[in-house]
N, C-alpha and C positions, 0 to 999 in steps of 0.2 A: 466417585470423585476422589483425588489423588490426596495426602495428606495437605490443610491449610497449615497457613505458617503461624507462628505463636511469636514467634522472635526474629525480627527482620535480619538483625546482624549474627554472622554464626563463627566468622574470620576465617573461613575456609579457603577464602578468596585471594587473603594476604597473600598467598605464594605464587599470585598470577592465573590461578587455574581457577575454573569451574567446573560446576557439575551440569551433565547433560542429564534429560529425563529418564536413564536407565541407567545412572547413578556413573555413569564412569567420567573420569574428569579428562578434562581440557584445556591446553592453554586457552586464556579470553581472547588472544588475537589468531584463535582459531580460525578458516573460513565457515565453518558452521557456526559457531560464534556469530561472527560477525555479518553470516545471512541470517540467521533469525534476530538480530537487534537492530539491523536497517527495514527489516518487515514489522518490528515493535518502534522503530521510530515513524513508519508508515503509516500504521494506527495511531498514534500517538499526533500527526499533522491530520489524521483525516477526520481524528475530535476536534480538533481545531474550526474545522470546516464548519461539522457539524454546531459550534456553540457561534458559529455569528449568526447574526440576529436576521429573521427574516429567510432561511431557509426553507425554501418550496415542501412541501410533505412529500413527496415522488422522489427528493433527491435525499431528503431526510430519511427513507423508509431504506433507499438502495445503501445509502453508506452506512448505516446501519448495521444491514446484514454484511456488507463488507468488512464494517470492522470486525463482527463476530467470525467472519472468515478467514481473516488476518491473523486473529489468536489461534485457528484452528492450525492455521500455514505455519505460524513460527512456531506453534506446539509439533508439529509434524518434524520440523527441521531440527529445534531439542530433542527428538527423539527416534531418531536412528531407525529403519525398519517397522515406523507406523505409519498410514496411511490415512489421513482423513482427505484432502483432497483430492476432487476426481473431477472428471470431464463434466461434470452436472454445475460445478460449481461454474465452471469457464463458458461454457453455453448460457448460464444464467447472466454474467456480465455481458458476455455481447449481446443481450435479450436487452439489459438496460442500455448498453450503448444503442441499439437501434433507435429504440423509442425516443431517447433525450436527441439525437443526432437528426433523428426526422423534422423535426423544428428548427431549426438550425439552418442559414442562408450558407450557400458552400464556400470554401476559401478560397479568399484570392489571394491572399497573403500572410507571411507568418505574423504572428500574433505575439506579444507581448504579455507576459506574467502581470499583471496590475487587472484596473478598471473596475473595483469594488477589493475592501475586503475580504469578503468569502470567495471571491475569483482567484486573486491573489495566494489567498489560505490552499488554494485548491490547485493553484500551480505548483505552490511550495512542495503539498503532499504528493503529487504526479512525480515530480523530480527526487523526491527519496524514493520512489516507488521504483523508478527505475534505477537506479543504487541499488537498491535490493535486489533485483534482477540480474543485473551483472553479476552482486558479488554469489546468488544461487545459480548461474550459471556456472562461474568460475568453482562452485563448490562441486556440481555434478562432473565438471572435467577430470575432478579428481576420487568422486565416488559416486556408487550408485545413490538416483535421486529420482522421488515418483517427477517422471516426466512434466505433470501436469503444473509443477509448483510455476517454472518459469514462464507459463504459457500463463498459468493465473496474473502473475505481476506483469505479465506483457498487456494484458486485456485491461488489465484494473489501472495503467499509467493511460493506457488510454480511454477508457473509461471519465480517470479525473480530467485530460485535459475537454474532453467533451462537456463536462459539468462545470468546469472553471468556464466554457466560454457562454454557456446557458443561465449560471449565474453574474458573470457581466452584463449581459444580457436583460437581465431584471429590471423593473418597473424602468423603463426605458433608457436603461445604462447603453455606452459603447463596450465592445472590446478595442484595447490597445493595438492598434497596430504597427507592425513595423519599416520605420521609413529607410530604403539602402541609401545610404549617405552616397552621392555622386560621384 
C-alpha cells in the first residue's frame, strides 16, 4: 500500500498542476486529468445509488464490486504504464448485465431518467459514466491506453442503465416513458 496521507492540503496544487501516481506533474485540465476525475465522479454517483434505501442485495453486491473497480480504473489512469484492468473485469459486467436484463420486458420505447430515486440516482451515475468514456477515449487518441479501460465504461454505462430500469421497476414501480411530442 502506497503512502496514506497525514495532511490533506500540501499547496502544490496552487500553480494549476498535479501529481500523477509516478510523481510527475500535470496540468489539472489535463486529459488524464480529467478522465480519472469523471471515473472518481462515477464512483462517487454510483454511492449514491448504493445509499438509497431498499436496494436489492444482487444490485448492492454488483455495484459494489464496481465501485471497487472504479478506484482500480482511475488508479490505472493516475498512473501511466500500470495495468489493473483486464478483460475479466469486462466479461464480469456483461455476466451482471445478462442476468439483471433477463427479467426485464423488452423496449419499445426510450425511457426517461426518473420513476424512483434509486432509478434516477442511477441514470444520473450512467451519464457521468459515459463522460468518462469519451474524455478516456479522447485520452487514448493521444496516448497509449490499456485498451480495455474504455470497453469497461462502455459496459458499466450500460450496465447502470439496465439497473436504473430494474430499479424502477421495484415493488411495483413504472419506468418513465418517453412521449414524442406530435
Amino acid at each position: 500500500m502506497g503512502n496514506r496521507l497525514t495532511k490533506i492540503y500540501t499547496r502544490t496544487g496552487d500553480d494549476g498542476t498535479t501529481g500523477l501516481g509516478n510523481g510527475e506533474r500535470v496540468d489539472k485540465c489535463d486529459l488524464r486529468v480529467e478522465a480519472y476525475g469523471a471515473v472518481d465522479e462515477t464512483n462517487s454517483a454510483v454511492g449514491a445509488v448504493l445509499s438509497a434505501p431498499g436496494i436489492p442485495g444482487s444490485i448492492a453486491n454488483c455495484l459494489n464490486r464496481v465501485q471497487h473497480e472504479l478506484f482500480d480504473l482511475g488508479g490505472e489512469l493516475s498512473l501511466p504504464a500500470h495495468q489493473v484492468i483486464g478483460s475479466e473485469q469486462v466479461r464480469g459486467l456483461e455476466a451482471y448485465l445478462d442476468t439483471f436484463n433477463e427479467k426485464l420486458p423488452p423496449l419499445g420505447n426510450f425511457i426517461l431518467p426518473g420513476g424512483t430515486t434509486a432509478a434516477a440516482s442511477c441514470h444520473l451515475a450512467r451519464t457521468i459514466c459515459r463522460r468518462a468514456e469519451r474524455v478516456t477515449w479522447a485520452l487514448a487518441k493521444k496516448t497509449e491506453l490499456n485498451p480495455e479501460l474504455p470497453k469497461y465504461l462502455n459496459r458499466l454505462s450500460d450496465l447502470l442503465f439496465v439497473v436504473a430500469r430494474v430499479l424502477a421497476r421495484q415493488d411495483g414501480g413504472t419506468e418513465v416513458l418517453w412521449n414524442q411530442s406530435p
